[in-house]
C-alpha positions in Angstrom: 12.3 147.1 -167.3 12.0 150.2 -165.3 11.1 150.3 -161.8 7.6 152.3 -161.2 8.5 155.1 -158.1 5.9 154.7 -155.6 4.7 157.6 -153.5 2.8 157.3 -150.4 0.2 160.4 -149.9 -1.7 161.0 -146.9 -5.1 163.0 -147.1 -6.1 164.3 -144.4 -8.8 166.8 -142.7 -12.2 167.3 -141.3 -14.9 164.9 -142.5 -16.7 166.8 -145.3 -14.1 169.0 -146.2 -14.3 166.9 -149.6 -11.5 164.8 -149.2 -13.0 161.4 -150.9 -14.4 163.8 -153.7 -11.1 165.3 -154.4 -9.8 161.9 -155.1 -12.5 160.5 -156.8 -12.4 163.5 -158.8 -8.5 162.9 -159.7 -9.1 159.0 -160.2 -12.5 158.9 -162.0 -13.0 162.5 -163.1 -16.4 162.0 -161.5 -18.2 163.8 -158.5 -20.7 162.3 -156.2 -23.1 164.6 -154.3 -23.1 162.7 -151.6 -20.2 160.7 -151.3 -20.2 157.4 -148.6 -18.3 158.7 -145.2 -15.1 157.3 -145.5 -14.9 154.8 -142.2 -11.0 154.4 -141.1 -8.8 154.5 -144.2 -9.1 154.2 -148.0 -6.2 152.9 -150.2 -6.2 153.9 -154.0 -3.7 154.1 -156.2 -2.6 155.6 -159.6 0.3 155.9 -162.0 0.9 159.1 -163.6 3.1 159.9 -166.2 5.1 162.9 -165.7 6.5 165.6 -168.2 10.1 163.9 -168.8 8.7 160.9 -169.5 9.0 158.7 -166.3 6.1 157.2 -164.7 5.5 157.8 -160.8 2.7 155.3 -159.1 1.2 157.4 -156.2 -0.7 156.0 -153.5 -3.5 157.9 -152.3 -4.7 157.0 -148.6 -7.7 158.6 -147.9 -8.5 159.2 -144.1 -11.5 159.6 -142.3 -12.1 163.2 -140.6 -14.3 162.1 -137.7 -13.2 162.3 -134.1 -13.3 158.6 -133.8 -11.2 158.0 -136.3 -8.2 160.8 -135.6 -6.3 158.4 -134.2 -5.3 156.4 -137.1 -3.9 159.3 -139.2 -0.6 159.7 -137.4 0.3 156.4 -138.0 -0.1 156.8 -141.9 0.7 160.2 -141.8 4.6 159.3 -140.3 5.4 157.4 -143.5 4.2 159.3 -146.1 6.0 161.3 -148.9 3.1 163.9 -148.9 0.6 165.1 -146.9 -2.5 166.6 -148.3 -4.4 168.9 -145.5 -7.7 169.5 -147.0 -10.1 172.3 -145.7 -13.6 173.1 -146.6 -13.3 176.9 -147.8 -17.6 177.2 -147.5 -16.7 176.1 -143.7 -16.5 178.8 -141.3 -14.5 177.2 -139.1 -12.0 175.9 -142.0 -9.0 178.2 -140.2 -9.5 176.3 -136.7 -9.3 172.7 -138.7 -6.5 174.1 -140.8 -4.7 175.0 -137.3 -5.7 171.3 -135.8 -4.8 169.7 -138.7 -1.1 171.1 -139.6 -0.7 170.6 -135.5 -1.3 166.7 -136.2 0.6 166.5 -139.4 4.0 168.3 -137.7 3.8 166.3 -134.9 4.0 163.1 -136.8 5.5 163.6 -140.0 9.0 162.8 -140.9 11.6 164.8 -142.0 11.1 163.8 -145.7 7.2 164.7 -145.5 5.6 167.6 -147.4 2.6 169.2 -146.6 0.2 170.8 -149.6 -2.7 172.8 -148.3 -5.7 171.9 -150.1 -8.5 175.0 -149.8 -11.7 172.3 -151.1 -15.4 173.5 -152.4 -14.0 176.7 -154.0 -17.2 176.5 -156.2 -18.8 177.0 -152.7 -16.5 179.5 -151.6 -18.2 183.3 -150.5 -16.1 186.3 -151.7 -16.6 186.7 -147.8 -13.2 184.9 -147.2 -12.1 184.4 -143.3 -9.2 187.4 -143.3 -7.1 185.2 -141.0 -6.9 182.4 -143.9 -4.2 184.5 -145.6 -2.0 185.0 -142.8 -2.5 181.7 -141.4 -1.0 180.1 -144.9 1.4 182.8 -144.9 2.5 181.8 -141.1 2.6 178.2 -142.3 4.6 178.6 -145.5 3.3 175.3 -147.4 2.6 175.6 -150.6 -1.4 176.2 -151.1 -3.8 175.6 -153.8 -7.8 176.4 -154.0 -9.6 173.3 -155.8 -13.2 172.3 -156.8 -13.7 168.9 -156.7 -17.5 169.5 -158.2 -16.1 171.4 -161.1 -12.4 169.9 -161.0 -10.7 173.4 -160.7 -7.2 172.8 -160.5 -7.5 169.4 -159.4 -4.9 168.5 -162.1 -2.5 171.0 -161.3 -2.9 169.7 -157.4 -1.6 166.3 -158.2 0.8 167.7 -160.8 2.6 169.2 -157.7 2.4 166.0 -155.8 4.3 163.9 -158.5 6.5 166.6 -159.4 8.4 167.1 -155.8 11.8 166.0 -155.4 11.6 162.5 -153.5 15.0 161.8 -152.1 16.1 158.5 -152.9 17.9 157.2 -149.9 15.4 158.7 -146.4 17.5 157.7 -143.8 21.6 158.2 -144.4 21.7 156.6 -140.3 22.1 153.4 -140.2 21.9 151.5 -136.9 23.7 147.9 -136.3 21.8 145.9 -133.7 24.5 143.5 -133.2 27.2 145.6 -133.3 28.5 145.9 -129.8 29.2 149.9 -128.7 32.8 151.3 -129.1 33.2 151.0 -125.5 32.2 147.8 -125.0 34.5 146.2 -127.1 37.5 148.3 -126.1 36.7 146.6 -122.5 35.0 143.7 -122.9 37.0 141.9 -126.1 37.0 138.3 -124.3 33.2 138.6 -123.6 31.9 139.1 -127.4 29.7 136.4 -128.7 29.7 136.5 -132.3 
């Protein structure tokens, strides 16, 4: 029997900027108008087949966006695969959370974490668009996609591209020996080693 892939995904952003709908959306392929505030962290989970025939589980941990809260997403945000930085595009100030948010995700990500930019409430979206959005995501260079979690625009293609990355097998090629003594130390100390 195969082994099921599992990748952790961190969602992350401002409360409200849809983040428990975009999920529930993906899971359910429902929408709640007014969706329970997510308090600390929400764990879901899905398998989803992909294209060549393999099967990737993803886990899906949903944070909560309030200020109280901020502190717990670095901590999930360090070991995850993906990173989903989700901004309310009706928001005015969605290019000052984007800014905050990619901060907190660089600063604690690891060197094998991605970062999709999720523009959220597109159905809600003005054709007056913030002009500094477009060279913000340009400046940032993560991929980007504009979703609807009401209407479920693209919300397939957004987890499409989660499954699909290239996960590297092995994340760490250093390995360290705790009870290994140094190279120096047993050059000069052979008669002292406890083994």
């Amino acid at each position: 029997m195969d082994t099921i892939k599992t990748v952790k995904v961190v969602v992350v952003g401002e409360s409200g900027a849809g983040k428990t709908a975009l999920l529930t959306s993906f899971l359910d392929n429902t929408f709640e108008t007014d969706p329970l505030t997510t308090i600390g962290i929400d764990f879901k989970h899905k398998i989803v087949q992909l294209s060549d025939g393999q099967s990737i589980r993803l886990q899906l941990w949903d944070t909560a966006g309030q200020e109280r809260f901020r502190q717990l997403s670095p901590a999930y945000i360090r070991s995850a695969k993906v990173a989903l930085l989700v901004i309310d595009l009706s928001d005015e100030n969605c290019v000052e959370h984007l800014i905050r948010w990619k901060g907190i995700i660089d600063k604690n990500k690891s060197d094998f974490t991605s970062t999709i930019i999720v523009g959220n409430k597109f159905d809600l979206f003005s054709e007056k668009r913030d002009p500094r959005l477009k060279n913000i995501l340009k400046d940032i260079n993560d991929e980007y996609i504009e979703t609807s979690a009401k209407t479920r625009k693209n919300i397939k293609e957004l987890f499409s591209l989660v499954a699909c990355r290239p996960f590297p097998e092995h994340e760490s090629s250093q390995i360290v020996l705790l009870n290994e003594p140094r190279p120096s130390e047993s050059a000069t100390k052979k008669c002292c080693q406890k083994w």
